[in-house]
C-alpha positions as CSV (number, residue, x, y, z in Angstrom):
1,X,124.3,31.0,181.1
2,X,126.5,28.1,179.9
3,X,127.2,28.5,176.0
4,X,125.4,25.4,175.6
5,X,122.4,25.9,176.8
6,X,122.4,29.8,174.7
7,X,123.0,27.3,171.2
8,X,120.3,25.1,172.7
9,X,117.7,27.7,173.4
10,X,118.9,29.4,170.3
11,X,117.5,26.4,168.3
12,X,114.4,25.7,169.7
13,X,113.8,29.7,168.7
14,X,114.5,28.8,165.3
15,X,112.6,25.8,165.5
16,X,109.9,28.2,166.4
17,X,110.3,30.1,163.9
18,X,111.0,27.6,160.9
19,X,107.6,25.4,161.8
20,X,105.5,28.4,163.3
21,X,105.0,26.7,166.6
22,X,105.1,27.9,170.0
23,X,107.3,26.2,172.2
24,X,104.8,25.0,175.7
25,X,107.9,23.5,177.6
26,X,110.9,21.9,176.7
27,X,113.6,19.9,178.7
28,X,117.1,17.5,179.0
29,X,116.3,14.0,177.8
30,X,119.1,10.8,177.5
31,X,122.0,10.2,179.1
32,X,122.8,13.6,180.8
33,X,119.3,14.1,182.2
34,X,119.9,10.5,184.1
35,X,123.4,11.6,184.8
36,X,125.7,9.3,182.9
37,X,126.9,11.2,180.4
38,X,130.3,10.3,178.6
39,X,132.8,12.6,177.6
40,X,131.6,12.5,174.3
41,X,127.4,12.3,174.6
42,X,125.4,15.4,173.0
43,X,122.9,17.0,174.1
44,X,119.0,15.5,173.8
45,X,115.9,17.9,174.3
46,X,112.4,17.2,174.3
47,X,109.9,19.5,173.9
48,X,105.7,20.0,173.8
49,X,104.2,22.3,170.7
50,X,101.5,23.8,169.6
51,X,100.7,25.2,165.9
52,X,98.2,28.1,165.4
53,X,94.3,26.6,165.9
54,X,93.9,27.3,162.7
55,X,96.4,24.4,161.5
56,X,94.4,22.1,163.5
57,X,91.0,22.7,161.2
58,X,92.6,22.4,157.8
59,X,90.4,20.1,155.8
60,X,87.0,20.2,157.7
61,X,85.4,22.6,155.7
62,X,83.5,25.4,156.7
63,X,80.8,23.2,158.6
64,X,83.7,21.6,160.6
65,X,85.1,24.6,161.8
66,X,81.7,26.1,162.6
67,X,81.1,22.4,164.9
68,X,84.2,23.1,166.2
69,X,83.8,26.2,167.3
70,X,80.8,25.9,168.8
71,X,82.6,23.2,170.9
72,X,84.3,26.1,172.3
């Protein structure tokens, strides 16, 4: 595995870690991924999340998360 894509997987673990999201799928955006990078262009990634459900009911109140459960 190429060193740069250990620092780059490194960091989305972190980034993992840091926001407490799980990391769906992630990939090369920008210049490289259309291949015309320049000698000097970094390295862009994109990448889908997802927080804990619980994150996603904060502020509905107990009667919201009941609804929203029963949605299930």
């Amino acid at each position: 595995m190429s060193d740069v894509r250990s620092q780059i997987l490194e960091e989305l673990t972190a980034i993992e870690q840091e926001e407490g999201v799980r990391i769906l799928y992630a990939c090369e955006s920008g210049s490289r991924a259309w291949g015309f990078p320049s000698r000097d262009s970094d390295y862009d990634v994109r990448f889908i999340y997802i927080r804990p459900v619980e994150w996603y009911f904060i502020g509905m109140g107990k009667a919201g998360r009941h609804r929203a459960a029963d949605q299930r």
